[in-house]
N, C-alpha and C positions, 0 to 999 in steps of 0.2 A: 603228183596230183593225178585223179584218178577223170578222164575223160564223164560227160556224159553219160555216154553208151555204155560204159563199163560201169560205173554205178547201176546203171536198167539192168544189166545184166546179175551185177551181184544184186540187187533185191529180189529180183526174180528168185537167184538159187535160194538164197534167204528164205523165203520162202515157201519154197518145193526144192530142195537140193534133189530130187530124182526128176525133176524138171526137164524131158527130153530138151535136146538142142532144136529142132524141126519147131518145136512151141516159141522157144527163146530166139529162133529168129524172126517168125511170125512177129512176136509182141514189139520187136523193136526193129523191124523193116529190114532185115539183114540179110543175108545169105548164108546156109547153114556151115561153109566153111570159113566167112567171118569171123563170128561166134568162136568156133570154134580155136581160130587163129586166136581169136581174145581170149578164150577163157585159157589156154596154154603160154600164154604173154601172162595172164595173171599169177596163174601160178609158179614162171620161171622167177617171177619177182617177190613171189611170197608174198602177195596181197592175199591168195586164197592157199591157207596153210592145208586142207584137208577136206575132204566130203566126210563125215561124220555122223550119227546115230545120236541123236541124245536120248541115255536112259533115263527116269524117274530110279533114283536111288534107292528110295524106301520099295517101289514094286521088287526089287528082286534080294530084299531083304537088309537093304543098311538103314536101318533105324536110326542112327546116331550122328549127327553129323557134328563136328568140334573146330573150331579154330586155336590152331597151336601157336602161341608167340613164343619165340626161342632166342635162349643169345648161348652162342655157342662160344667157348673160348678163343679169342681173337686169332692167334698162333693155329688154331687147327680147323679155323674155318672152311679154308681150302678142301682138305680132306674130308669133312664131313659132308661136304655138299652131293657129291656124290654119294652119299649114305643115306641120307635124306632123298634124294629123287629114286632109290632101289626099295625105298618102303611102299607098299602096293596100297596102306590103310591112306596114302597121303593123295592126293587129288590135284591139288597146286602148292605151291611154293612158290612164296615170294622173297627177294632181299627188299628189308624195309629198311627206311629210316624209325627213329623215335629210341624207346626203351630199349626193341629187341631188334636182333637182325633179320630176324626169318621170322615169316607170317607163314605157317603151312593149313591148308584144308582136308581133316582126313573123314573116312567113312568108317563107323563100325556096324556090325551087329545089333548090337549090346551093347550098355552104359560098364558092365563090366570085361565084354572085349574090349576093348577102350582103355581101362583101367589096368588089366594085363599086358595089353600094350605099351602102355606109359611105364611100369614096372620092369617087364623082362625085355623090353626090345628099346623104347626111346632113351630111357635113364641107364640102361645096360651098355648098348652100341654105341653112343654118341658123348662127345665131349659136352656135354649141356652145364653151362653157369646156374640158369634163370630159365624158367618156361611158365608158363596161364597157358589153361585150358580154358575156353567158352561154348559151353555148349548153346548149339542153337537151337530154340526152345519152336520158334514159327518162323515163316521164310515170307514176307511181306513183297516181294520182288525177286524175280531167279531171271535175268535175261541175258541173251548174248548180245554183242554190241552189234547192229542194225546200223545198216550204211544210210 
């Protein structure tokens, strides 16, 4: 469970993740070696996995965004996983329940990068049973989870 002050502290970075420390003690009455003790407590526990950039996809050209449902054959699931997380078009990857095992998120280009994708590299490299593609037509909500 995540103290008070360490919630203030992750909305802050939420925020402004370039959010000097000297600010984030200000805002929450602290001492800048506080903070800073907290925010390296954060992260030895992996509450805070990364400082990261979000790109807008489409500004640096992936036009395409698709959701992949995969069932990959049961016996070589193991092995494929690691095939699936070294495809650079994939974004996430999830193991799901339902019809399929793996929900992957990839980025293309093009409707037909995509489609050559599917052809000479997913259906090629991979034990695949069963897959649906869905492309995504409008993005009604894109957020990261906010503490």
């Amino acid at each position: 469970m995540l103290s008070k002050v360490d919630k203030k502290i992750l909305e802050l970075l939420q925020q402004d993740a370039r959010i000097p420390i000297t600010k984030i003690a200000k805002e929450i009455n602290m001492s800048e070696n506080g903070v800073k003790y907290r925010l390296d407590k954060l992260e030895e526990k992996g509450v805070i996995k990364r400082f990261a950039v979000l790109i807008d996809p489409k500004k640096v050209g992936k036009q395409v965004m698709a959701i992949f449902n995969i069932e990959v054959e049961p016996k070589k699931m193991r092995s494929a996983i690691p095939k699936l997380k070294n495809i650079e078009h994939f974004i996430k990857i999830y193991n799901t329940t339902g019809s399929y095992s793996i929900t992957a998120i990839g980025l293309f280009d093009t409707n037909d990068g995509m489609t050559n994708f599917i052809n000479n590299k997913l259906l090629m490299d991979l034990p695949i049973q069963h897959y649906t593609v869905d492309i995504i037509t409008k993005n009604y909500k894109d957020s990261i989870f906010l503490i």
